[in-house]
N, C-alpha and C positions, 0 to 999 in steps of 0.2 A: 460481503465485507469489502468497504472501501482499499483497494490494494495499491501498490507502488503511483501509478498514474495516477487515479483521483487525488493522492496524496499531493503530488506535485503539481498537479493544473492547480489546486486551492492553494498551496502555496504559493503559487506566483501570484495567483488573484488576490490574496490577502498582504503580500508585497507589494505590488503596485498599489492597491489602493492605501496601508497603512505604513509601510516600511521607512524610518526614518524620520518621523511624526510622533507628534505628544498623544497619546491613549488613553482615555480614560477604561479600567477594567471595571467592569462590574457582572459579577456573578449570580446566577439567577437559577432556582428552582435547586435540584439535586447540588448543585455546584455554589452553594451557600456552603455548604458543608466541609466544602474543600480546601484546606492551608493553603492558600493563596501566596503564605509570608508578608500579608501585610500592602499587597500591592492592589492598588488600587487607582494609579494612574502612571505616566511613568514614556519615556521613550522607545517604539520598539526598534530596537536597534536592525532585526534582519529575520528572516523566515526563511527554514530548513526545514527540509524534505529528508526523511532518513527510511527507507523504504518505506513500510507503511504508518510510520511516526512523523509527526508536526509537532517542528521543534521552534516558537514563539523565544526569539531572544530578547528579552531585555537590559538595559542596564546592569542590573544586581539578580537576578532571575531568570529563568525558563522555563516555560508556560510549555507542557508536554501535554498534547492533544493525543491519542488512539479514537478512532473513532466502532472497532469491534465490526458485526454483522450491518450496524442499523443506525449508524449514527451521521451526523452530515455538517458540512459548515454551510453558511449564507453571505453574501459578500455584495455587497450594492450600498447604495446612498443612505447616506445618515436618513431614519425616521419614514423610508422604502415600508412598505408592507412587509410582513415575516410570511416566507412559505409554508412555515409551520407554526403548529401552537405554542405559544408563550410559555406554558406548562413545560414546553417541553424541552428549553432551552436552558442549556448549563451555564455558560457565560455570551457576554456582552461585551467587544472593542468598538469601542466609538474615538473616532477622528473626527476632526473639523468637518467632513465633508460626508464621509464612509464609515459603515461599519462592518463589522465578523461577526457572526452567530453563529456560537456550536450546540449544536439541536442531538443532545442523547449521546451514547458512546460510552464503553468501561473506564474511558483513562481521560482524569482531568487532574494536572497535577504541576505543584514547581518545585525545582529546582533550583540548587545555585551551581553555577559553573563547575565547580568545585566537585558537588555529587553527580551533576552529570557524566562527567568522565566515568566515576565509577560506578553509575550504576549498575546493577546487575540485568536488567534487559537492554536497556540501549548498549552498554560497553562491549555485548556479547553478539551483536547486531555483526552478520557478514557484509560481504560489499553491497552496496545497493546496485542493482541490477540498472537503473538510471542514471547512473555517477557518469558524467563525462568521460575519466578516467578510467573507467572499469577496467580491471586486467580480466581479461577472457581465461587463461591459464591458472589465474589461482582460483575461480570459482570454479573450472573443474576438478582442481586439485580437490578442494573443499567439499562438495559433491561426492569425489571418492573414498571420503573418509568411512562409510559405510560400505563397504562392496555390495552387500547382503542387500541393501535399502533399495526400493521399488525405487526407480526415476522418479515418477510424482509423486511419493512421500519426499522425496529428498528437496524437491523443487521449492514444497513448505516449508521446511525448515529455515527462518530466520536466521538461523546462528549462521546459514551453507550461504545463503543470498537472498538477499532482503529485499523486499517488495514484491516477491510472487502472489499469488493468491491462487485462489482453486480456478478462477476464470481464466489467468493467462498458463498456468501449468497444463490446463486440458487446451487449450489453442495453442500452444509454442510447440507443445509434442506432437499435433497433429501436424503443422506447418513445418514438422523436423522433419515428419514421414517416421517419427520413432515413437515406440510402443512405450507408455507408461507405466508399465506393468515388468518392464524387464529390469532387472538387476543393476546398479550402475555400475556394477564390474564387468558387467557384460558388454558394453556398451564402449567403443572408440573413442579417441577425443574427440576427434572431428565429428561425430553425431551429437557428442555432449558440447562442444561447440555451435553446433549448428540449434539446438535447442534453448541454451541460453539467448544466442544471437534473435533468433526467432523470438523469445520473451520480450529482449528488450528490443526491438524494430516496433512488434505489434504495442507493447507500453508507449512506445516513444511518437507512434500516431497519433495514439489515443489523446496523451499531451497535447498533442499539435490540434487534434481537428476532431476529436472526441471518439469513443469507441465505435468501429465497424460490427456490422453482423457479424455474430459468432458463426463456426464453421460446423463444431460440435458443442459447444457447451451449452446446456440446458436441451440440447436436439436428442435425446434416448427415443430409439425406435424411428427418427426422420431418417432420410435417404441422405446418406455422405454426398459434400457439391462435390465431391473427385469422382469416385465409382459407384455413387446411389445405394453401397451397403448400409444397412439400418445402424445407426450409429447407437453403439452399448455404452452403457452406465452402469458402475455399479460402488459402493466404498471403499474406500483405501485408507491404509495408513492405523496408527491407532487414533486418529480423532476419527476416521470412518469418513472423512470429505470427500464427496463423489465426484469420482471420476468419468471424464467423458472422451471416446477416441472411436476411432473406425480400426474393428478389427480384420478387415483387408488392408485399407492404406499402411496400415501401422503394424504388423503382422511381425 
């Protein structure tokens, strides 16, 4: 699943190339389908990042991208080759120069200003864990709202902090040296501090210069790069998203 940072590096890259320019929209394959409201060319006024939401502003509209497990944008020169099949493409922003292609994904949809605010997923969206501003202190607060809740279920949860996914939840807890699996009542601020902190450092690379080797995620049964213990995986949560940690380092 495309999480917080992919989110934001295609945001910027679909800012720079379109932000502030006239658009032509056109929607294609599954996203014929979709109430558009009528837009079909138009100003984009700015591109927002909201954890794992692409939020397309336009004049009278917002163009709300999810891209789910398997979905992707494209962002290069007007009439560039597609990495992917045409089949497989929901919409089309063309500019003078550049265009966006968003290739698959559950969520293609607009919005007017107006229902954004109240939407019911985006308005229940906690802080983004990339916000310049982030308060550290209320995303613990937020976090403790469940005492009972595993740290990596809780790290999921949108509503608590927005932009995790199941790849930085298993790398932030490992680089905490805290166990995903303990309690978040169990747990200090200062570790729940240092775990967030950990999320967003490692997001905020990714941004910059693209994602490092993972440490544990995807590695079940490799040798931990700290102490060479076989690194365990196993389900969490009630969606069952696997978790990955060393259960030495994180003990």
């Amino acid at each position: 699943m495309a999480e917080g940072d992919t989110i934001l590096r295609t945001a910027r890259r679909i800012g720079t190339a379109l932000e502030g320019r006239g658009v032509e929209v056109e929607p294609r394959g599954r996203g014929r389908a979709v109430d558009l409201g009528g837009l079909r060319e138009g100003r984009l006024e700015r591109v927002e990042a909201r954890g794992k939401h692409l939020l397309l502003h336009f004049e009278e509209l917002v163009l709300h991208s999810h891209l789910g497990m398997s979905g992707s944008w494209q962002v290069g020169r007007r009439g560039a080759p597609w990495r992917k099949p045409a089949s497989s493409a929901w919409l089309v922003l063309r500019g003078e120069r550049s265009e966006a292609i968003q290739f698959g994904g559950p969520t293609l949809r607009a919005l007017t200003p107006a229902r954004l605010r109240t939407d019911p997923v985006l308005s229940r969206l906690g802080p983004d864990v990339l916000a310049p501003d982030l308060d550290l202190d209320a995303v613990v607060a937020s976090l403790r709202s469940n005492p009972a809740r595993d740290l990596g279920d809780a790290l999921l949860d949108q509503r608590l902090v927005a932009g995790i996914g199941n790849i930085f939840k298993s790398e932030a807890c490992f680089a905490a040296g805290v166990s995903p699996w303990r309690p978040v009542g169990s747990i200090g601020d200062s570790e729940l501090r240092a775990v967030v902190e950990a999320a967003r450092g490692l997001m905020g690379a990714s941004v910059e210069g693209g994602r490092a080797r993972a440490a544990v995620y995807r590695r079940a049964g490799r040798p931990c790069p700290a102490c060479g213990t076989a690194v365990s995986a196993r389900g969490q949560g009630d969606s069952n998203r696997r978790t990955y940690w060393c259960p030495r380092c994180q003990s």
